[in-house]
C-alpha positions as CSV (number, residue, x, y, z in Angstrom):
1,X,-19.6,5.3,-7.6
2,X,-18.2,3.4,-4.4
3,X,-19.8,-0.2,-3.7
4,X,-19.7,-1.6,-0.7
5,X,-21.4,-5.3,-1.7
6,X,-20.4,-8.2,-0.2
7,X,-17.3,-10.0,-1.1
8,X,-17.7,-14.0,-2.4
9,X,-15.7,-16.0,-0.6
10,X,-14.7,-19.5,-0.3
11,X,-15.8,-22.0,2.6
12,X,-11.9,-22.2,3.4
13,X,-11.4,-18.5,3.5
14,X,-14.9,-18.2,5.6
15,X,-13.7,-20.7,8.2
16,X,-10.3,-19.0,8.6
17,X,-12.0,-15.5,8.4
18,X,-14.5,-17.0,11.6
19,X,-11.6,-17.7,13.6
20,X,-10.0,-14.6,13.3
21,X,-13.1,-12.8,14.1
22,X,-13.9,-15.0,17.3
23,X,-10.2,-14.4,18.5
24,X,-9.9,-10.8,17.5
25,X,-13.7,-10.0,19.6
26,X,-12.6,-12.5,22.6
27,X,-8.9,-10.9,23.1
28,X,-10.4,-7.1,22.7
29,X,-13.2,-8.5,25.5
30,X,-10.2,-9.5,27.8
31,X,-8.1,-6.1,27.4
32,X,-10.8,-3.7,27.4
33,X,-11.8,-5.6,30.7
34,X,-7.9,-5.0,31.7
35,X,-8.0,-1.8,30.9
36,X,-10.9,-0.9,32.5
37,X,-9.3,-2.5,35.9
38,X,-5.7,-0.3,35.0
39,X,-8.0,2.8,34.7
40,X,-9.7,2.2,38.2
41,X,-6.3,1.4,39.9
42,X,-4.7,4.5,38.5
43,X,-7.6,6.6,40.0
44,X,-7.3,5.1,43.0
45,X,-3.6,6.1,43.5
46,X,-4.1,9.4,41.7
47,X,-0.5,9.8,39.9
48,X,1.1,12.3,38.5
49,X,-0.3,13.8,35.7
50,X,3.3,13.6,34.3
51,X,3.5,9.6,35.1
52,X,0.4,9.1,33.7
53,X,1.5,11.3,29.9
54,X,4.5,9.1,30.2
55,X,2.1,5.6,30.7
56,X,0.3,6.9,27.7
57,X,3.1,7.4,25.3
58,X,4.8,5.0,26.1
59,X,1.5,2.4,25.6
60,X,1.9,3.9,22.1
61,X,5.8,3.1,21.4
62,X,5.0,-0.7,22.5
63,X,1.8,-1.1,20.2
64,X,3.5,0.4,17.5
65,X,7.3,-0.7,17.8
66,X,7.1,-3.5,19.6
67,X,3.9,-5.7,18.9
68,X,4.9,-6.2,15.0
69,X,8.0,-7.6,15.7
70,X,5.8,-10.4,17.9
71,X,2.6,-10.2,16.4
72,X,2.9,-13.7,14.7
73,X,3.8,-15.3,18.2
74,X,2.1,-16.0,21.7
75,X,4.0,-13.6,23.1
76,X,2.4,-10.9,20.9
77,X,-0.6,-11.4,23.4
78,X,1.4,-10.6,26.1
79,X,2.4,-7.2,24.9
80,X,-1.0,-6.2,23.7
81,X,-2.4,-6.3,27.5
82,X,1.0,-4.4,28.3
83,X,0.1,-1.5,26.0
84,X,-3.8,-2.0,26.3
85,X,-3.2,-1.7,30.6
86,X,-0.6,1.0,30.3
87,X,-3.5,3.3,28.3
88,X,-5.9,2.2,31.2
89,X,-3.7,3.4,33.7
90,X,-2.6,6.3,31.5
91,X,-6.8,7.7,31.7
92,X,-6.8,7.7,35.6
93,X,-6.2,11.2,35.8
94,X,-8.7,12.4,33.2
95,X,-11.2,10.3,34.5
96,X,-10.3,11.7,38.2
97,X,-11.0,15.4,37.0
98,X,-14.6,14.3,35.5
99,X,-15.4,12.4,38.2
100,X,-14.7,15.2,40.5
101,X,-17.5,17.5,38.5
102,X,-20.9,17.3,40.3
103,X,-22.1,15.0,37.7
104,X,-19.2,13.5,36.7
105,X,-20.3,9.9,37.2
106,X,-23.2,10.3,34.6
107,X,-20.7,11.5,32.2
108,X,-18.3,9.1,32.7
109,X,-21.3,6.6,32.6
110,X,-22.9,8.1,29.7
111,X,-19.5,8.4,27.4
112,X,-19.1,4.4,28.5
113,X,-22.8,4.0,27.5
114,X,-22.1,5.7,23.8
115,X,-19.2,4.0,23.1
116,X,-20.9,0.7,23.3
117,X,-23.9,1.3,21.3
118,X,-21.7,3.0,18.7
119,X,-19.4,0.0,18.5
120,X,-21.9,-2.9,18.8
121,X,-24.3,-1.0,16.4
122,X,-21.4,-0.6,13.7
123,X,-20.3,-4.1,14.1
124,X,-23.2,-5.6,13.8
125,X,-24.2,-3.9,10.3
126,X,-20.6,-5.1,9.3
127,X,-21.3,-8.7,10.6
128,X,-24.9,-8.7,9.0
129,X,-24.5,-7.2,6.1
130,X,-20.6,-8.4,5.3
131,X,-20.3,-5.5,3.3
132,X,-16.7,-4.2,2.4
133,X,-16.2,-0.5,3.4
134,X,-12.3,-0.5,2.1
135,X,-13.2,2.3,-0.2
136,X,-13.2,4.4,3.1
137,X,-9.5,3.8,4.1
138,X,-8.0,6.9,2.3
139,X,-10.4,9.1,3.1
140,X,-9.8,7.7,7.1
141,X,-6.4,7.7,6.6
142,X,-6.6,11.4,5.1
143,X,-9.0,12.9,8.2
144,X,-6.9,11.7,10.8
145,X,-4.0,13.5,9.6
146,X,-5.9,16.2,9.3
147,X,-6.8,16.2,12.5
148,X,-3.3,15.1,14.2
149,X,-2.6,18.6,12.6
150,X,-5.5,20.6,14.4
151,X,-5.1,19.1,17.2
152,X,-1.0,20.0,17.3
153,X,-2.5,23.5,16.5
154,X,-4.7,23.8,19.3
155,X,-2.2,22.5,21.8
156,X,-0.8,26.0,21.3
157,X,-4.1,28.2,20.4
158,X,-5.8,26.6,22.9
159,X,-9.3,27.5,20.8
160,X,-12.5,26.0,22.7
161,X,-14.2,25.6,19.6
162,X,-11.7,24.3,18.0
163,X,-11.0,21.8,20.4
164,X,-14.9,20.9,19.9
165,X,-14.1,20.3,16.8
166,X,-11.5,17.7,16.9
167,X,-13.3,15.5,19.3
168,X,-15.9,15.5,16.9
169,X,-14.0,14.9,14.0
170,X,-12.4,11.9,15.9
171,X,-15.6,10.5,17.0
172,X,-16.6,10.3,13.9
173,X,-13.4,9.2,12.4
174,X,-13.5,6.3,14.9
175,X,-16.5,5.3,13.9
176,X,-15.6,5.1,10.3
177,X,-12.9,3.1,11.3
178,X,-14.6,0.4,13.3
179,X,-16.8,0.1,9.8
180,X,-13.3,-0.1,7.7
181,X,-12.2,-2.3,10.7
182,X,-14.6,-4.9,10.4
183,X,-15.2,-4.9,7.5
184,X,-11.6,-5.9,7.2
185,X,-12.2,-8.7,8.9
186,X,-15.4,-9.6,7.7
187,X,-14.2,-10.1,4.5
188,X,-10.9,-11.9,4.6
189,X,-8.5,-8.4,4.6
190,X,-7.0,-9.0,7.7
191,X,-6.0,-12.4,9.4
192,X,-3.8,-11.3,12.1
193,X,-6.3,-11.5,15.2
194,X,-3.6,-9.9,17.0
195,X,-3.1,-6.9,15.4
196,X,-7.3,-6.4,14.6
197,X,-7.7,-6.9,18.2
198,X,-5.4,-3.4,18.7
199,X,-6.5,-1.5,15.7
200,X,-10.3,-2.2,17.6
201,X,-9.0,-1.2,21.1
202,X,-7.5,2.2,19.4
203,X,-10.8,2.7,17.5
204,X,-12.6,2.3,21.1
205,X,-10.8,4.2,23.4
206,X,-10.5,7.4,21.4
207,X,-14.1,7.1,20.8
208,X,-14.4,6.9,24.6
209,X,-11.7,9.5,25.4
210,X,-13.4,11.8,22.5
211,X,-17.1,11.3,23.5
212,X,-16.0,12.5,27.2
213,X,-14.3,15.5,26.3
214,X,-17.5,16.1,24.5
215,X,-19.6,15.5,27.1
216,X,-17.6,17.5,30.0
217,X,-17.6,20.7,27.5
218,X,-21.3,20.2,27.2
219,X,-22.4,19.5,30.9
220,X,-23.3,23.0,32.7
221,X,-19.7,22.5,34.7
């Protein structure tokens, strides 16, 4: 049976372990704010949806190519507001066609709303309880694959309940991963406030992206 007890640790390692957690939650404050600002100047000058797919992916090339090669230096900082603002920017058109529903606000307000509790509740169980949910990483690691894969599917079948589906699975994927996330941090597994700081944003904004589609395919529009 899986444990998920708290880890001993040494007043060195909880000092270091303190830093990382302070400059991992201020940096993810600072480019979820950015973010947020990208987002409302891409709605205001309404892209392409093509420009927009392109902002997205290529958001996704810099955190994953780029950043590790400068995820030890200053300017690793740099490039995580790059990526962080070009996904902002990338969600102006989604958020455009919600807000364009007769009670698009509310969702848009309400999916914001969610994501928030969902994050600051998980966190704070993690930070309270400084209990190690490692145990959970293949089983993460294994559901988002399976997913990636359903979700390629539906690209094609274009299935509404299958679509249903994978936003569900990811919110709930998401979830466990800002528990593994955490906990990682918590507890001494990572020590790279840089990279934490994206692995959070990630686990956020699909959260967010995944709790809207919900709530657009649940609204009576």
């Amino acid at each position: 049976m899986q444990t998920t007890s708290p880890i001993t640790r040494t007043a060195d390692s909880i000092l270091s372990t303190n830093r990382v957690l302070r400059n991992t939650y201020a940096l993810l404050a600072t480019t979820l704010l950015f973010s947020a600002v990208m987002a409302m100047v891409s709605m205001a000058v309404s892209p392409p949806r093509m420009m927009a797919m392109v902002s997205t992916f290529g958001a996704i090339g810099v955190l994953m190519f780029l950043l590790p090669k400068f995820e030890n230096s200053a300017a690793g900082i740099g490039i995580v507001f790059l990526g962080t603002g070009m996904l902002g920017f990338g969600l102006g058109p989604m958020l455009n066609a919600y807000a364009s529903l007769p009670n698009g606000s509310s969702i848009i307000g309400t999916a914001m709303g969610g994501t928030g509790v969902i994050f600051l509740a998980l966190s704070a169980y993690v930070l309270t309880t400084k209990k190690s949910f490692d145990f959970m990483g293949g089983m993460l690691f294994i559901g988002l694959m399976v997913v990636f894969g359903a979700a390629i599917i539906n690209i094609f079948a274009q299935i509404p309940a299958l679509s249903i589906a994978v936003s569900g699975a990811i919110v709930l994927l998401m979830s466990g991963f800002i528990l593994f996330d955490t906990g990682r941090i918590v507890n001494g597994g990572e020590t790279n406030y840089i990279r934490a700081t994206v692995s959070m944003f990630l686990n956020i904004f699909n959260l967010f992206t995944s709790l809207l589609h919900l709530l657009g395919i649940m609204s009576d529009d």
